[in-house]
C-alpha positions in Angstrom: 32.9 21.5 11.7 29.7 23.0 10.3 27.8 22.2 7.2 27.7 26.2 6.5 31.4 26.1 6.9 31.9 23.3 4.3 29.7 25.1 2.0 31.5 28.1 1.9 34.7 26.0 1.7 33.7 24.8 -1.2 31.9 28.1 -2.9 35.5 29.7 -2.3 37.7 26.3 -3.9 35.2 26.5 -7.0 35.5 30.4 -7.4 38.8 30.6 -6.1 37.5 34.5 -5.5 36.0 35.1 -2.1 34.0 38.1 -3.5 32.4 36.0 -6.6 32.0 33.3 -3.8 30.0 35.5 -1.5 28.0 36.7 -4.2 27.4 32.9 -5.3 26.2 32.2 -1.8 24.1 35.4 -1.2 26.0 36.7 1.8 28.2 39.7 2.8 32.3 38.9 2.1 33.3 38.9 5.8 31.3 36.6 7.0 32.2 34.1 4.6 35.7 34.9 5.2 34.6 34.2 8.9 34.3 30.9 8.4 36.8 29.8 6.6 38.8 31.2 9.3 36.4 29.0 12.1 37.1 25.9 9.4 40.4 26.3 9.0 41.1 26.7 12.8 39.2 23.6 13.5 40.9 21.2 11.1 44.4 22.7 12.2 45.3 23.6 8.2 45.4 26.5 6.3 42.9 25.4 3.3 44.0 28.7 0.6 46.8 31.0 0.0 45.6 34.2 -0.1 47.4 37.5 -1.5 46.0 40.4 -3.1 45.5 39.2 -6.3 45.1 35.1 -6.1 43.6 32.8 -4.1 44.7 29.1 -4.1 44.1 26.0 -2.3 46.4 24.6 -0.7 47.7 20.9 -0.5 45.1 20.6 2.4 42.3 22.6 1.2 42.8 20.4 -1.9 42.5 16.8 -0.2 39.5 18.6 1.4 37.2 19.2 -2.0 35.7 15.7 -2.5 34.8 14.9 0.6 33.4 18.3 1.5 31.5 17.6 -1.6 30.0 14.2 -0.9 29.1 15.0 3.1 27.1 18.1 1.8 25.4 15.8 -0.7 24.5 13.4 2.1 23.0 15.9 3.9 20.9 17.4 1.6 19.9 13.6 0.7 19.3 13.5 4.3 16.9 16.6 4.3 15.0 15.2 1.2 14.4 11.9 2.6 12.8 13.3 6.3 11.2 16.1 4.6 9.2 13.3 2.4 8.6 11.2 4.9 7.1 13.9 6.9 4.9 14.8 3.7 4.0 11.0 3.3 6.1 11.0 -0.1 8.7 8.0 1.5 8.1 5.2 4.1 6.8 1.7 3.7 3.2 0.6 4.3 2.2 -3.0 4.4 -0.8 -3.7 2.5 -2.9 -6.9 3.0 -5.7 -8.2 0.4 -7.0 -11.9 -0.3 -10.3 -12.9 -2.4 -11.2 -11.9 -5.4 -12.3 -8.3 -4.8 -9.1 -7.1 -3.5 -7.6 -9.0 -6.5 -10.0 -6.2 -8.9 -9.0 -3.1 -6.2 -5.5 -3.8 -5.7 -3.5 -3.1 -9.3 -5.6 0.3 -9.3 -3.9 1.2 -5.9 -0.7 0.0 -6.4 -0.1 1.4 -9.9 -1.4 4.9 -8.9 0.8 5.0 -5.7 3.9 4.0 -7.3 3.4 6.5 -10.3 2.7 9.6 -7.8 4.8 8.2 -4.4 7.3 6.7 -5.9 9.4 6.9 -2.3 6.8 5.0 -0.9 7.1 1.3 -0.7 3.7 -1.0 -0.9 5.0 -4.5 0.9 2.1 -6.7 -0.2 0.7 -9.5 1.7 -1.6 -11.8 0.4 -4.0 -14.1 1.7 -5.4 -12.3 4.2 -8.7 -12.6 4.5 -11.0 -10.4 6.5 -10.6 -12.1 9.9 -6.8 -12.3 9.8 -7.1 -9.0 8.2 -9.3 -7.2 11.0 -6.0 -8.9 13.2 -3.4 -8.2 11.6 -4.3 -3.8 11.2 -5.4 -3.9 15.0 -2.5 -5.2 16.1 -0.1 -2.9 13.6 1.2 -5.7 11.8 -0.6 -4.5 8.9 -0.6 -0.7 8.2 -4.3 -1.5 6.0 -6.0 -4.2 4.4 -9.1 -5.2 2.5 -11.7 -6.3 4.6 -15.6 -6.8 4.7 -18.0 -4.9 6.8 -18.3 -5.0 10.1 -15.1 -4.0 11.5 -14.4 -4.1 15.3 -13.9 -1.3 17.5 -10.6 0.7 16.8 -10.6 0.3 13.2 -11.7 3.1 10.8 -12.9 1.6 7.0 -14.2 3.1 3.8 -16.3 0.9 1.5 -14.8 0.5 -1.7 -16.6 -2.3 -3.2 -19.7 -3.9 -3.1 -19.9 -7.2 -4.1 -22.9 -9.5 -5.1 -22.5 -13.3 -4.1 -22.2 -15.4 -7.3 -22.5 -19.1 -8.0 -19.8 -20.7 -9.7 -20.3 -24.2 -11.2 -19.5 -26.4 -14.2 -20.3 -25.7 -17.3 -22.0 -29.4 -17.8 -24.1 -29.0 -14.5 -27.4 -28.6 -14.3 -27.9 -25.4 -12.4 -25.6 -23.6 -15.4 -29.3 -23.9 -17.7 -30.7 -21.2 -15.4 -30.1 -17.5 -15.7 -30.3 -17.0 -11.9 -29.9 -20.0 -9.4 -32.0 -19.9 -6.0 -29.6 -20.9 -2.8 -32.1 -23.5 -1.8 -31.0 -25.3 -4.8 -27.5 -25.4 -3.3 -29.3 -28.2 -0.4 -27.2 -31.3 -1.1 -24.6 -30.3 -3.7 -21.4 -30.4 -2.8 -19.7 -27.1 -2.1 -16.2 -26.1 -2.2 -15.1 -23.0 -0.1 -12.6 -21.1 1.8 -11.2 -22.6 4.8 -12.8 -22.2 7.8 -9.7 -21.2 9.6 -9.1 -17.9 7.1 -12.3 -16.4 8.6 -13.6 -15.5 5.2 -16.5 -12.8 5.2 -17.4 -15.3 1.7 -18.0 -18.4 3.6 -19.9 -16.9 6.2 -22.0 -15.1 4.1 -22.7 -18.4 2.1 -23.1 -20.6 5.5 -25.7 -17.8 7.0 -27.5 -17.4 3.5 -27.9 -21.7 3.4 -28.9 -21.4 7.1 -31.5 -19.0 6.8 -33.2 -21.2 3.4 -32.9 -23.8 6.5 -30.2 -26.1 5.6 -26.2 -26.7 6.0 -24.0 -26.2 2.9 -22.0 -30.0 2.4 -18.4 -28.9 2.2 -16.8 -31.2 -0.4 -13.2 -29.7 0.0 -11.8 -26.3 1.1 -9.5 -24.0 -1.1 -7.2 -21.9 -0.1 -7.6 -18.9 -2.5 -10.0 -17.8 -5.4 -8.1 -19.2 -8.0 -7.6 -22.9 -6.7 -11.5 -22.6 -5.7 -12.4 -22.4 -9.3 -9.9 -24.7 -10.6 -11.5 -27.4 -8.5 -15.1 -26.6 -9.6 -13.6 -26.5 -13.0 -12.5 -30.3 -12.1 -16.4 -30.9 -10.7 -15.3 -31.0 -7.3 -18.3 -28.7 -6.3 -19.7 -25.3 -6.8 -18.5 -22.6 -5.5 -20.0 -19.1 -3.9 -17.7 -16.4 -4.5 -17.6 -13.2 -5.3 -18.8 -11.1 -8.4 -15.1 -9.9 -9.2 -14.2 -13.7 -9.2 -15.6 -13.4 -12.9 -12.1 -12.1 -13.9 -10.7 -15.3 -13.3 -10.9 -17.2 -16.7 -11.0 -20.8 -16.6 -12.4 -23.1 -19.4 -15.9 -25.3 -18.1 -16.6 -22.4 -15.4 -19.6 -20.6 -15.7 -21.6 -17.6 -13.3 -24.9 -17.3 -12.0 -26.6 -14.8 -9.5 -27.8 -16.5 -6.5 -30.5 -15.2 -5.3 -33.1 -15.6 -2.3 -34.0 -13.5 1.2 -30.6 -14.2 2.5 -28.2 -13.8 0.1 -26.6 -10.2 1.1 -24.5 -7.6 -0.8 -20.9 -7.9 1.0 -19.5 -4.3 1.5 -15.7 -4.1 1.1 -13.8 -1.7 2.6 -10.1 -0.7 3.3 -9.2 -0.8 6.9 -6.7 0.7 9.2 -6.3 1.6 12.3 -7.7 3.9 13.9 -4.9 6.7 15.3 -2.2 5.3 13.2 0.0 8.7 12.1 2.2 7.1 9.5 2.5 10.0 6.9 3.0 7.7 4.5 -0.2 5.7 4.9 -2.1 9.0 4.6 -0.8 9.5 1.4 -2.2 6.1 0.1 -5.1 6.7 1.9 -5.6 9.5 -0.4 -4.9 7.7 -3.6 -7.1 4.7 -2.8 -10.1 7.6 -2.6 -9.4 9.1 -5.5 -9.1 5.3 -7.5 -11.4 2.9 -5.4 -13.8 5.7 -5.0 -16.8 4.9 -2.3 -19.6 3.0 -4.4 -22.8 5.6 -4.2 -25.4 5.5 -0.8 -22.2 3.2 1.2 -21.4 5.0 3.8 -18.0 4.8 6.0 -17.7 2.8 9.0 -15.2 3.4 11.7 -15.2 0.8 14.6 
């Protein structure tokens, strides 16, 4: 049984008029006749009375219409669905983000892809900071993720942020009376910060900054995402140094300063994925995120 036959099947049972039928379909009478005949000889029926004047369908042909119907729908549902997946319009891509600047980046993505891909769905996966992140898209666990510069070998990335570090602290402490705090003043107080075990691009950042002013931050307690770190400097557990984007967080008694000094360094952050991966769909988010997390001016794109 072929689709083609099933489809003049049912051209014929809604015509009942092999001519109008043919016409319908764009093809010459006899062949259409044709298969009807190849249809009918493969089911073992006779599917229409035929005379001169009428054609009807018989008891058969009649038990036939429905589910010649609904296969042919399946199959044309079938054609949609492969023909958008191989245009990147359907598929799943697993998407993972953690800190505050992915926090910023990641409505603009998803909103955009699910307005224009709508057969494409984002599985989200938080709390992966750049060192499980790095892991996770090497090892194709993760089809892309936010990430900070470097990237190792393997992994393509384009910068879509670039974030100064920030000093977040009580409104009642002392360092909130300056408009810009140095990181040596950071010597002593007590810090809290990203575990060490996420591999945060943050917390080296902030370690190799207090290093190079030449002394060790005092981790107070560790956090394990940007909003429980500035509910616990809220509480005057510590400071904190996050990113700019974490300003979006509100909480009441927090407050923002620039840190400044030789070290402090502007964190680039990028989408990664890896390199070679030829999921349609990914290319079609791909293109999105560069039209609406657009490469910040003079960043250029790193591919490891």
């Amino acid at each position: 049984m072929e689709l083609k036959h099933l489809t003049g099947f049912i051209a014929v049972a809604e015509e009942l008029h092999f001519g109008r039928a043919a016409e319908r379909l764009h093809i010459a009478q006899s062949p259409l006749s044709q298969q009807i005949r190849l249809l009918e000889r493969d089911l073992g029926v006779r599917l229409f009375d035929r005379t001169t004047r009428s054609v009807r369908l018989t008891p058969a042909g009649h038990s036939l219409v429905e589910p010649a119907r609904r296969l042919l729908a399946d199959a044309s549902a079938v054609r949609r669905t492969v023909r958008a997946a191989h245009l990147g319009e359907a598929g799943r891509v697993t998407v993972g983000f953690g800190g505050a600047s992915s926090y910023a980046a990641l409505p603009l993505l998803t909103r955009a892809v699910t307005s224009r891909h709508p057969g494409i769905e984002l599985v989200l996966v938080g709390q992966t900071y750049t060192g499980e992140a790095l892991r996770r898209v090497a090892d194709g666990t993760l089809d892309v993720g936010f990430m900070a510069l470097p990237v190792r070998r393997g992994i393509t990335a384009r910068v879509v942020r670039r974030e100064r570090l920030v000093l977040a602290l009580p409104d009642s402490h002392p360092l909130a009376a300056l408009d810009e705090v140095p990181v040596r003043e950071l010597a002593g107080e007590p810090v809290v910060t990203f575990p060490l075990s996420r591999e945060s691009a943050v917390r080296e950042a902030m370690a190799q900054a207090c290093h190079d002013a030449g002394f060790a931050p005092r981790i107070a307690q560790e956090a394990p995402d940007s909003y429980t770190l500035l509910a616990l400097v809220a509480a005057g557990v510590g400071v904190a140094v996050v990113v700019d984007s974490a300003r979006s967080i509100h909480l009441e008694h927090v407050v923002f300063r620039p840190l400044t000094g030789d070290g402090v360094p502007v964190l680039p952050i990028a989408l990664g994925w890896r390199a070679g991966n030829a999921s349609a769909a990914l290319d079609a988010v791909l293109r999105v995120a560069e039209e609406v997390l657009p490469t910040p001016p003079d960043t250029p794109d790193h591919a490891g």
